[in-house]
C-alpha positions as a Markdown table, in Angstrom:
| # | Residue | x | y | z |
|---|---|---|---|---|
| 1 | Unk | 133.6 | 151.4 | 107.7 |
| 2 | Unk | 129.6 | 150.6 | 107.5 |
| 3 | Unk | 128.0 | 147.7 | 105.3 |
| 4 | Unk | 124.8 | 148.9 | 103.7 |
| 5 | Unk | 124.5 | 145.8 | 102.0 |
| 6 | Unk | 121.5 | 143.7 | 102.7 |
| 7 | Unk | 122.4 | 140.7 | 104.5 |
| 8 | Unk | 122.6 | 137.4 | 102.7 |
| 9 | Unk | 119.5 | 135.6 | 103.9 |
| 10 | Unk | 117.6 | 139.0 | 102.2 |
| 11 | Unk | 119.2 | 138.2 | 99.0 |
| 12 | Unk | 118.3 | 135.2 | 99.3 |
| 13 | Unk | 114.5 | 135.8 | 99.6 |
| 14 | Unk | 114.5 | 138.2 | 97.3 |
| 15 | Unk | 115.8 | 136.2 | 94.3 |
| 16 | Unk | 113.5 | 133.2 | 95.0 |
| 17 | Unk | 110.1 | 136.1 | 94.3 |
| 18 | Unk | 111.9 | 137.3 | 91.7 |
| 19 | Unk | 112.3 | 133.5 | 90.3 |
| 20 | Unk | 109.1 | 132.9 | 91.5 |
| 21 | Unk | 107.7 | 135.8 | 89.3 |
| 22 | Unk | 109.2 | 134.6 | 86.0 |
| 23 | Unk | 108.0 | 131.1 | 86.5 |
| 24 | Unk | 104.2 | 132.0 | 87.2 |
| 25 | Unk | 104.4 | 134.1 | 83.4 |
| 26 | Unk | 105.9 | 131.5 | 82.0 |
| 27 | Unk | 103.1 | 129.3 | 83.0 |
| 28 | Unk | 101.2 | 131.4 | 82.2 |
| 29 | Unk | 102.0 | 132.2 | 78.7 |
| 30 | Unk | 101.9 | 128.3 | 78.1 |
| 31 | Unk | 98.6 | 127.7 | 79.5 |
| 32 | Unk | 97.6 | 130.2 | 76.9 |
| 33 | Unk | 99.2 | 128.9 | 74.3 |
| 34 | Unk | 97.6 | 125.6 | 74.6 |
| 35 | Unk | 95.2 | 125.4 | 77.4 |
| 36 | Unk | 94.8 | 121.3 | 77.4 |
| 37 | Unk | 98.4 | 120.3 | 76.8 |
| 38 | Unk | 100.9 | 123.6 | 77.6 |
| 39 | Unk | 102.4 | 122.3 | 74.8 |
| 40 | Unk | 104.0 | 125.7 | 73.9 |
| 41 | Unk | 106.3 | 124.9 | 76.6 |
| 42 | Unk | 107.8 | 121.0 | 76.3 |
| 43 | Unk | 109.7 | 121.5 | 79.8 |
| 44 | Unk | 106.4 | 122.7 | 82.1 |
| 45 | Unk | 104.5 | 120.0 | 83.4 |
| 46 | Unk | 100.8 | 120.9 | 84.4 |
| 47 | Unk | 99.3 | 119.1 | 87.5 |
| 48 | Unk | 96.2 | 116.8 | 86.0 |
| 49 | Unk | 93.0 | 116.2 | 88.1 |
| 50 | Unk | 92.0 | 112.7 | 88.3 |
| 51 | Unk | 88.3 | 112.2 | 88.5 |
| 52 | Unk | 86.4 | 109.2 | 88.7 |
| 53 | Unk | 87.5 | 106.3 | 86.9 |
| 54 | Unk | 85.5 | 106.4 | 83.3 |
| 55 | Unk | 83.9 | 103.4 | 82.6 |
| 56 | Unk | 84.4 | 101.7 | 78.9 |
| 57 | Unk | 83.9 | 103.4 | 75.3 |
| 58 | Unk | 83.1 | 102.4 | 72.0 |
| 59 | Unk | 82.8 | 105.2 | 68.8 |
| 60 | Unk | 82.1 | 107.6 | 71.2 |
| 61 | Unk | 79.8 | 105.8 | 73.7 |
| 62 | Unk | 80.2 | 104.6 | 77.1 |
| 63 | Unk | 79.3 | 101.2 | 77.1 |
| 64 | Unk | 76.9 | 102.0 | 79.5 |
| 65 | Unk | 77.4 | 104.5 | 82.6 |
| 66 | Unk | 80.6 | 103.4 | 85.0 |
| 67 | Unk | 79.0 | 102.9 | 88.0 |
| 68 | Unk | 76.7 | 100.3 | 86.1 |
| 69 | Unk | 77.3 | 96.7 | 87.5 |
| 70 | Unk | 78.9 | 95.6 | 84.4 |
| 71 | Unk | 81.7 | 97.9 | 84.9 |
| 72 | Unk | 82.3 | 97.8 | 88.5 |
| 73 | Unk | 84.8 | 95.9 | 90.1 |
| 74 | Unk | 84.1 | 93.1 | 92.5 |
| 75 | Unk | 87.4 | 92.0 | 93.5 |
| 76 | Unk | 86.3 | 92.7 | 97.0 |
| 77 | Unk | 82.6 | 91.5 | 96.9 |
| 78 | Unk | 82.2 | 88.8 | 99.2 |
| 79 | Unk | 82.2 | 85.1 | 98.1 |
| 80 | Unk | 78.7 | 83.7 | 97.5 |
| 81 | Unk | 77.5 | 81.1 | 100.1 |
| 82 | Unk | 77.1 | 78.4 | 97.2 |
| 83 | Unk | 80.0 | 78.9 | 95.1 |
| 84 | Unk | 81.5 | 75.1 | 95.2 |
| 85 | Unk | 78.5 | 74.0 | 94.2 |
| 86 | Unk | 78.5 | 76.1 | 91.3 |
| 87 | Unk | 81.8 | 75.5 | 90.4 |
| 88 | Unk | 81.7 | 72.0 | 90.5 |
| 89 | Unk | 78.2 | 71.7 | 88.8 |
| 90 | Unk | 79.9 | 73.9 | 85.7 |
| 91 | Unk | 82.7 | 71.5 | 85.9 |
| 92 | Unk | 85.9 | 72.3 | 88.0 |
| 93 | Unk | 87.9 | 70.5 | 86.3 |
| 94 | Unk | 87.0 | 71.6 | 82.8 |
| 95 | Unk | 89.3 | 74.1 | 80.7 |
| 96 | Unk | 88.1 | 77.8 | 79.6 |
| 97 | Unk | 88.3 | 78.3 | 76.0 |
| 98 | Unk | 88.5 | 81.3 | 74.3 |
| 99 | Unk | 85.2 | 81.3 | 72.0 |
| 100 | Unk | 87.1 | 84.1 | 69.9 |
| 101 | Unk | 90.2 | 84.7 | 67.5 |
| 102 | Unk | 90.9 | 85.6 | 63.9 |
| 103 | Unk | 90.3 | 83.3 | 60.8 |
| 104 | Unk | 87.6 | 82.0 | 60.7 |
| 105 | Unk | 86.0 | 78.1 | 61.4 |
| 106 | Unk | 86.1 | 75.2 | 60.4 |
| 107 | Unk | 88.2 | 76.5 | 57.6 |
| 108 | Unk | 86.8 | 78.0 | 54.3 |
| 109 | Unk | 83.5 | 78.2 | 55.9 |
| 110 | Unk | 83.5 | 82.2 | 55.8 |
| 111 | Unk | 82.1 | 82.2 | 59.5 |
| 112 | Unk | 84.9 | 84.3 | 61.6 |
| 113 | Unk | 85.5 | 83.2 | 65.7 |
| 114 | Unk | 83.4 | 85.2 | 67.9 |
| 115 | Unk | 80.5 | 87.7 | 67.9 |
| 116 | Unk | 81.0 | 90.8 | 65.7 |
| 117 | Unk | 78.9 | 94.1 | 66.2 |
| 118 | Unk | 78.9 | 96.9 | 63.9 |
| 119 | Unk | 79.0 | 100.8 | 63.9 |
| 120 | Unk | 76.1 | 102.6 | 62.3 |
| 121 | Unk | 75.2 | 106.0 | 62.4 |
| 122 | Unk | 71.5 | 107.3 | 63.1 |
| 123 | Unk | 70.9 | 108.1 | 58.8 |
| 124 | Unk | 70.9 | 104.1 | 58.8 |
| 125 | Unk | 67.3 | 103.1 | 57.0 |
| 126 | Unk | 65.0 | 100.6 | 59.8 |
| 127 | Unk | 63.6 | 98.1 | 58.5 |
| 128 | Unk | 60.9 | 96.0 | 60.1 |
| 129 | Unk | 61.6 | 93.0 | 62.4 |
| 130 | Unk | 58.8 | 90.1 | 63.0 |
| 131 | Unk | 59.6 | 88.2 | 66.7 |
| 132 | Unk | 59.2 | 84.1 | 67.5 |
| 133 | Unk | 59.0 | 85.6 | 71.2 |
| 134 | Unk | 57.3 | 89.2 | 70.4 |
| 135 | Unk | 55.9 | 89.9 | 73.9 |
| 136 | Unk | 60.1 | 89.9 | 75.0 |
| 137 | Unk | 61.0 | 91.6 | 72.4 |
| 138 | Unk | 61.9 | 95.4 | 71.4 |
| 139 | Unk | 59.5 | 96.0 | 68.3 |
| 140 | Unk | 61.4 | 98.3 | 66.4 |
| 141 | Unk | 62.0 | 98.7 | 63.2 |
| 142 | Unk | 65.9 | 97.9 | 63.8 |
| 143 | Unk | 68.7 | 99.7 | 61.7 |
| 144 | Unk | 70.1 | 96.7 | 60.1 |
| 145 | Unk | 72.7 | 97.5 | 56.9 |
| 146 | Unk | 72.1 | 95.8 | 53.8 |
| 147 | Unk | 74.9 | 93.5 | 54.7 |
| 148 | Unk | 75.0 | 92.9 | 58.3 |
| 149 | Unk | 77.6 | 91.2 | 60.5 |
| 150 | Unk | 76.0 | 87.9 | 61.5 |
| 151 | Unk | 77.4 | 85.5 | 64.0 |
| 152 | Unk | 78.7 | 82.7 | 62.0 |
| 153 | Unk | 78.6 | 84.3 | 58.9 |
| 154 | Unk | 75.4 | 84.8 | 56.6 |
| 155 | Unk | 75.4 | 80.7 | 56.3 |
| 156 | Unk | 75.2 | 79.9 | 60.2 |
| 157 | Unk | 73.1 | 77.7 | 61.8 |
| 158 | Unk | 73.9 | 78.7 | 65.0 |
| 159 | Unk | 72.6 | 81.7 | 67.3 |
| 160 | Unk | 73.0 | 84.4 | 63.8 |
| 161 | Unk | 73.5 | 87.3 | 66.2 |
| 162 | Unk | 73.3 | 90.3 | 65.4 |
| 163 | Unk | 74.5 | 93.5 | 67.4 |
| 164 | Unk | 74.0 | 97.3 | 66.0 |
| 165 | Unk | 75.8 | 100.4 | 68.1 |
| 166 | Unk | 74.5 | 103.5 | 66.8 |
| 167 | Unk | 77.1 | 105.8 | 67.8 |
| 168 | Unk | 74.9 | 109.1 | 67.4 |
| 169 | Unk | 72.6 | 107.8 | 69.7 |
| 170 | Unk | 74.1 | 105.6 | 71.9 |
| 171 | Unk | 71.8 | 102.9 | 71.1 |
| 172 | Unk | 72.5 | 99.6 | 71.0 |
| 173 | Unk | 70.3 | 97.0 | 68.8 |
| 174 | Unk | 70.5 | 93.1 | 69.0 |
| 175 | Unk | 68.8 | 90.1 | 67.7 |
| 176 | Unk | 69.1 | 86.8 | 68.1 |
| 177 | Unk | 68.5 | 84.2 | 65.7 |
| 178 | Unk | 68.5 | 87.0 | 62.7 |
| 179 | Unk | 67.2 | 86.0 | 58.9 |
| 180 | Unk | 66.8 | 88.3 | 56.1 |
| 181 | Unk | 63.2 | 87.8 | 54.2 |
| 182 | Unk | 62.2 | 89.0 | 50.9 |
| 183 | Unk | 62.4 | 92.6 | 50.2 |
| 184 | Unk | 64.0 | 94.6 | 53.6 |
| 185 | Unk | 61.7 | 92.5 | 55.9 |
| 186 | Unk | 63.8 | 90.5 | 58.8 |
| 187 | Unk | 62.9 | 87.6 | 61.1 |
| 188 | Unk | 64.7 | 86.8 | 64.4 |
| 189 | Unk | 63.8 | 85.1 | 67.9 |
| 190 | Unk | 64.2 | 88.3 | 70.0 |
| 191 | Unk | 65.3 | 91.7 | 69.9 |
| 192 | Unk | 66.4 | 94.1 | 72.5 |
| 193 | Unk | 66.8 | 97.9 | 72.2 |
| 194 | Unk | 69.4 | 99.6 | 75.2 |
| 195 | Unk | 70.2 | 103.1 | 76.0 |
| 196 | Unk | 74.0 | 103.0 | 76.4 |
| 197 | Unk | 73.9 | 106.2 | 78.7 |
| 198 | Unk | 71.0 | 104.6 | 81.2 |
| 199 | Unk | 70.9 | 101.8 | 83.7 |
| 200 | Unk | 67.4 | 100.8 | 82.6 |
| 201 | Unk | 67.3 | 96.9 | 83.1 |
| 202 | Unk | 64.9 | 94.7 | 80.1 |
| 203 | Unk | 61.2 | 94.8 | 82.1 |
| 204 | Unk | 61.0 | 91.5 | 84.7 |
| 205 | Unk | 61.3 | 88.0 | 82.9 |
| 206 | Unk | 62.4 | 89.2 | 79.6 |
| 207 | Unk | 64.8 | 87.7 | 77.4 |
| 208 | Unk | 67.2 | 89.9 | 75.2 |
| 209 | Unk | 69.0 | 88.8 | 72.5 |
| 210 | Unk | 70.5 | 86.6 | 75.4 |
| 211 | Unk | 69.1 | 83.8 | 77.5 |
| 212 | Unk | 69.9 | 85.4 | 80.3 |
| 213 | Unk | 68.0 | 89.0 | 79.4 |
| 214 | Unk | 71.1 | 91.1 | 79.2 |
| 215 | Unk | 73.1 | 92.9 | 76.3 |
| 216 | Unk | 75.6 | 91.1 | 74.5 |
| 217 | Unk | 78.6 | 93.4 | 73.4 |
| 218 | Unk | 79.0 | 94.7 | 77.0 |
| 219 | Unk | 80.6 | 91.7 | 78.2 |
| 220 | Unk | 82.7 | 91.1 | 74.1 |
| 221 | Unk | 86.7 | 91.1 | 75.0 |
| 222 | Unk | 87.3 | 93.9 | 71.9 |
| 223 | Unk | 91.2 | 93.6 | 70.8 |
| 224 | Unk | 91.5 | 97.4 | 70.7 |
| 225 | Unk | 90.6 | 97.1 | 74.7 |
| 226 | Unk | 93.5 | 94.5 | 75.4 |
| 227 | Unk | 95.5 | 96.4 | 73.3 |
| 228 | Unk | 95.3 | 99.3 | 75.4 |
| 229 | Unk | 96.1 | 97.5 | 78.1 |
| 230 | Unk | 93.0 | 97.1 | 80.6 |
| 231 | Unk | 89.3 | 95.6 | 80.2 |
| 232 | Unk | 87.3 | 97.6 | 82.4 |
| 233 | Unk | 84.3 | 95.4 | 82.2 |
| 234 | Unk | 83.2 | 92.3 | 82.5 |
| 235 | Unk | 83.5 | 89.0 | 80.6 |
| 236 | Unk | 80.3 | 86.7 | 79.1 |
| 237 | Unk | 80.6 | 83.2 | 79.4 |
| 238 | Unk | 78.2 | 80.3 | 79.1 |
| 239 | Unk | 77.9 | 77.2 | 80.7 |
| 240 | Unk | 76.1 | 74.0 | 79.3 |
| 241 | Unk | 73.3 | 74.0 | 82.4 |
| 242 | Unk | 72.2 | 76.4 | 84.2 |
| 243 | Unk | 69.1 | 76.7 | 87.1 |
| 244 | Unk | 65.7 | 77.9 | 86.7 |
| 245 | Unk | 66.3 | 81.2 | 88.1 |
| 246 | Unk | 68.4 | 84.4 | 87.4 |
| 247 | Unk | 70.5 | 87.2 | 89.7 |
| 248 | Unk | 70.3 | 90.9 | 89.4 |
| 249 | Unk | 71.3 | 92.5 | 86.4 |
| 250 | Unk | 70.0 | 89.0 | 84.7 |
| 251 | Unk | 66.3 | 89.4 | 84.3 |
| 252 | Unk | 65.5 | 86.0 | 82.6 |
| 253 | Unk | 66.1 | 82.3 | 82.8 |
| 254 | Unk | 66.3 | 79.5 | 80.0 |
| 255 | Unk | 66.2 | 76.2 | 82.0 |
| 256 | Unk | 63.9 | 73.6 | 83.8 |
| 257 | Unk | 66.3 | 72.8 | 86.6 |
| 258 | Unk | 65.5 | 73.6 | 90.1 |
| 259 | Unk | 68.0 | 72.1 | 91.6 |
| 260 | Unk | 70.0 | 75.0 | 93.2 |
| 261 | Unk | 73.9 | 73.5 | 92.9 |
| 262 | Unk | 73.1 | 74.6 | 89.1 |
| 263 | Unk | 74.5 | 78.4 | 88.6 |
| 264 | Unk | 71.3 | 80.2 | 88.0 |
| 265 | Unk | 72.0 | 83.6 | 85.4 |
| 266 | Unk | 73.8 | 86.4 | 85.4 |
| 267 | Unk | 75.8 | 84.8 | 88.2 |
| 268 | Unk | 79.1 | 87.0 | 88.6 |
| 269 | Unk | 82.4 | 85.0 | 89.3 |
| 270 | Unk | 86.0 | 86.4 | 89.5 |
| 271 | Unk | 89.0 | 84.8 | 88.9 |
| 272 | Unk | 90.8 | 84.0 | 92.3 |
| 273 | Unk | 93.1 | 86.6 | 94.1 |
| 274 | Unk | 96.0 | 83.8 | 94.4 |
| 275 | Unk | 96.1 | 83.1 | 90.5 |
| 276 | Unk | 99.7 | 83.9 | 89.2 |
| 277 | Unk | 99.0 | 85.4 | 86.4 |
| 278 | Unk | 102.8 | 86.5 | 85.6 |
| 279 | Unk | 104.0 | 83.8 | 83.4 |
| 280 | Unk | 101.2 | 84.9 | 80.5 |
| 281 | Unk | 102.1 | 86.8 | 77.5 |
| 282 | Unk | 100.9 | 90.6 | 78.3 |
| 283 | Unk | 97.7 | 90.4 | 76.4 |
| 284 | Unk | 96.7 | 87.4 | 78.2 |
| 285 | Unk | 97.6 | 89.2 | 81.4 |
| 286 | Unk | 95.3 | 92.1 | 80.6 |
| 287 | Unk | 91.9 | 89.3 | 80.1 |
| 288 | Unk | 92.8 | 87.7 | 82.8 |
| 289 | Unk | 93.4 | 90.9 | 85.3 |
| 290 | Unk | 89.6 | 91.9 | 83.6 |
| 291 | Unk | 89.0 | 88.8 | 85.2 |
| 292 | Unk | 90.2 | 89.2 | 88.6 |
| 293 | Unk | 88.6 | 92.4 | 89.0 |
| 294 | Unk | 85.5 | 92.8 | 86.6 |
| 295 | Unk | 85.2 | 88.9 | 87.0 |
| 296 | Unk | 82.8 | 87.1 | 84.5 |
| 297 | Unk | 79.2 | 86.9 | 83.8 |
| 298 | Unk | 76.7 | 83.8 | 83.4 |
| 299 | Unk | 74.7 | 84.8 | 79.9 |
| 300 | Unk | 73.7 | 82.0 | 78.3 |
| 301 | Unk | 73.5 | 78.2 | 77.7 |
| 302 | Unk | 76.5 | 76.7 | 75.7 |
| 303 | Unk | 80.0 | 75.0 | 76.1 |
| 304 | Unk | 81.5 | 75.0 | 79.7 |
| 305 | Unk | 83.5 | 78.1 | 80.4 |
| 306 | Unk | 83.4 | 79.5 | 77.1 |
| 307 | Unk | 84.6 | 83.5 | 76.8 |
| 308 | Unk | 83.3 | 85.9 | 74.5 |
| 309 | Unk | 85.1 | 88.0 | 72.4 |
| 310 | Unk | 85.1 | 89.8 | 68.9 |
| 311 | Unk | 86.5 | 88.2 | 65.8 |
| 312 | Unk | 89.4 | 90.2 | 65.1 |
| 313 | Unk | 92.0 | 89.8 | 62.7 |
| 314 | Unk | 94.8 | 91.1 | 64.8 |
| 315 | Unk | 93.8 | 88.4 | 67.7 |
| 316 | Unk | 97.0 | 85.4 | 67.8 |
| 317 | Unk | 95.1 | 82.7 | 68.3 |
| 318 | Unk | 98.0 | 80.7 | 69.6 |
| 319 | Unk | 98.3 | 83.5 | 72.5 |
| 320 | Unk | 94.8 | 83.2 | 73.0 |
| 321 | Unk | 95.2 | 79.5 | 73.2 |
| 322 | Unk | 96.9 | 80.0 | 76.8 |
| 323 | Unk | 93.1 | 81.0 | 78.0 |
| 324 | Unk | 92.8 | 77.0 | 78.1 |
| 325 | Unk | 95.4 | 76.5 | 81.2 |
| 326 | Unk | 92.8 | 77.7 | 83.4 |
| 327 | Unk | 90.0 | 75.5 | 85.1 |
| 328 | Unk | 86.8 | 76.1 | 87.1 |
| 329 | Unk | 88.8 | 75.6 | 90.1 |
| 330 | Unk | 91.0 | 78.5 | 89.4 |
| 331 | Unk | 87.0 | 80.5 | 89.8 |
| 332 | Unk | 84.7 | 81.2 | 92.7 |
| 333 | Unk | 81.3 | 82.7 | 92.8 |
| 334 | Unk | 80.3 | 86.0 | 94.2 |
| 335 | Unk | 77.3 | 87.6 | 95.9 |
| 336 | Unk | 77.1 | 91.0 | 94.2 |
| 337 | Unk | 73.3 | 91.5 | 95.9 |
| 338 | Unk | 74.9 | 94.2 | 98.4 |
| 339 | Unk | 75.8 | 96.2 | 94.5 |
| 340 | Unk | 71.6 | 96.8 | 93.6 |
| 341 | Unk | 70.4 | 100.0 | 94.0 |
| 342 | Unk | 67.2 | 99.3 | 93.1 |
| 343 | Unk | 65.7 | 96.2 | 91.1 |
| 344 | Unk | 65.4 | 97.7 | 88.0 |
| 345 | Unk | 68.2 | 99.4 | 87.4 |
| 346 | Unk | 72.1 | 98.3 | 86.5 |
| 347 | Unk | 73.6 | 100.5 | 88.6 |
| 348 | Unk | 75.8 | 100.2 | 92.0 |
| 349 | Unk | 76.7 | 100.8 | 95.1 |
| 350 | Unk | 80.7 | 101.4 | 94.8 |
């Protein structure tokens, strides 16, 4: 008797196109459905094209482009010929402490911990802004609210800075040393103006709203960051002397000392490879990987190895309190003069 069946390897073959069929309109259908997400179907799963790594955000700005030299890593720039001496000048045995928390101090003094910023939109009424150091500063008129955010409160004594993000532009204002005068009128020691989306450096030998001629709130640790999980920038910090000369992105000094075992600003340092950062509570981990792979930028004069951040009422200051285990020594300095492009401009070679 004669088998007109088709063998089994046919049937075989012929049920995976037919399966095979079925599947690609089913996709199909779901893509349709919901082009981003094929949420119309919970049990497909869509393949997602990675790019490049996006650089950080804020209310719908990148905190400048990713390939500036703020946000690119130097975990694997090489280590700069003088770093001991650095170190050591800075003070290698000396403690990092977290300049930054929630509450605010000394107590009852209505001056939060840290330097706030503040979202404005491009309706915000500018108001006219006289300089103590005019031919470095931006001229304005600067968007300030009614009732800015000031560093240390409205009462401070101290730096009274003041940094405006508006988020419709992508423009970021700063001042330093910020008083309000009669009427709308405002005084401060410099201001700087910066194009979030541009790599456009503060013209040669100009200061900023920092000693060191750079933006502030680029370097901030922001709570929303560590709560996601990863810094992708990296961190300010000041040091109480620093040399009479600055490194690219830094564009401006703010000391008499020539000798060159002082760190000279804008100086990039990264928290060492070998650092066992497991023992850390998770948010700590997150600053300190920042810190390892964005490493930490010379800005200013101040207190040895003192981090930036954002006063936040969601920061525990006894987690952040664990910032104060580390040491210089647990630091070295990096030559990140291989990054430049061009002199100018923040961004780099990756």
């Amino acid at each position: 008797m004669s088998n007109n069946r088709p063998p089994p390897l046919l049937w075989i073959i012929l049920l995976l196109l037919v399966t095979a069929f079925f599947l690609s309109q089913r996709t199909q259908s779901s893509i349709e459905a919901n082009p981003l997400s094929g949420s119309a179907d919970p049990e497909l799963f869509l393949p997602v094209i990675v790019g490049e790594p996006a650089g950080p955000t804020l209310a719908g700005c990148p905190v400048f482009p990713a390939d500036n030299m703020w946000n690119v890593p130097v975990d694997q720039a090489p280590l700069h010929p003088n770093s001991d001496n650095y170190i050591d000048t800075i003070g290698r045995g000396k403690t990092f402490h977290p300049d930054f928390g929630s509450g605010e101090w000394p107590p009852g003094s209505g001056a939060p911990i840290g330097i706030p910023y503040q979202i404005i939109s491009e309706t915000q009424t500018k108001v006219p802004v006289s300089f103590r150091y005019d031919d470095e500063s931006d001229p304005g008129p600067y968007p300030i609210p009614p009732d800015p955010l000031i560093e240390g409160g409205p009462n401070a004594t101290g730096d009274r800075h003041i940094l405006l993000l508006d988020q419709d532009n992508c423009l970021l204002y700063e001042l330093f040393d910020a008083h309000p005068q009669g009427g709308s009128s405002w005084t401060a020691g410099s201001g700087a103006i910066f194009d979030l989306n541009s790599h456009d450096l503060r013209p040669d030998g100009w200061t900023s709203a920092d000693a060191a001629g750079l933006p502030i709130l680029p370097g901030l640790i922001r709570y929303d960051e560590v709560a996601l999980g990863e810094i992708k920038h990296a961190i300010r910090f000041t040091v109480p002397q620093t040399q009479k000369a600055y490194l690219w992105p830094a564009r401006h000094f703010a000391s008499d000392i020539t000798n060159p075992a002082y760190p000279p600003m804008g100086l990039r340092l990264r928290l060492k490879a070998s650092f066992d950062i497991s023992g850390f509570s998770p948010e700590i981990q997150v600053i300190l990987q920042a810190m390892k792979t964005y490493g930490i930028i010379l800005a200013d004069n101040g207190s040895a190895w003192y981090l930036s951040g954002v006063p936040d009422e969601r920061w525990d200051n006894d987690t952040l309190r664990e910032l104060k285990q580390l040491t210089g020594g647990d630091f070295e300095a990096v030559d990140v003069s291989g990054y430049q492009v061009g002199p100018n401009s923040g961004q780099a070679n990756q």
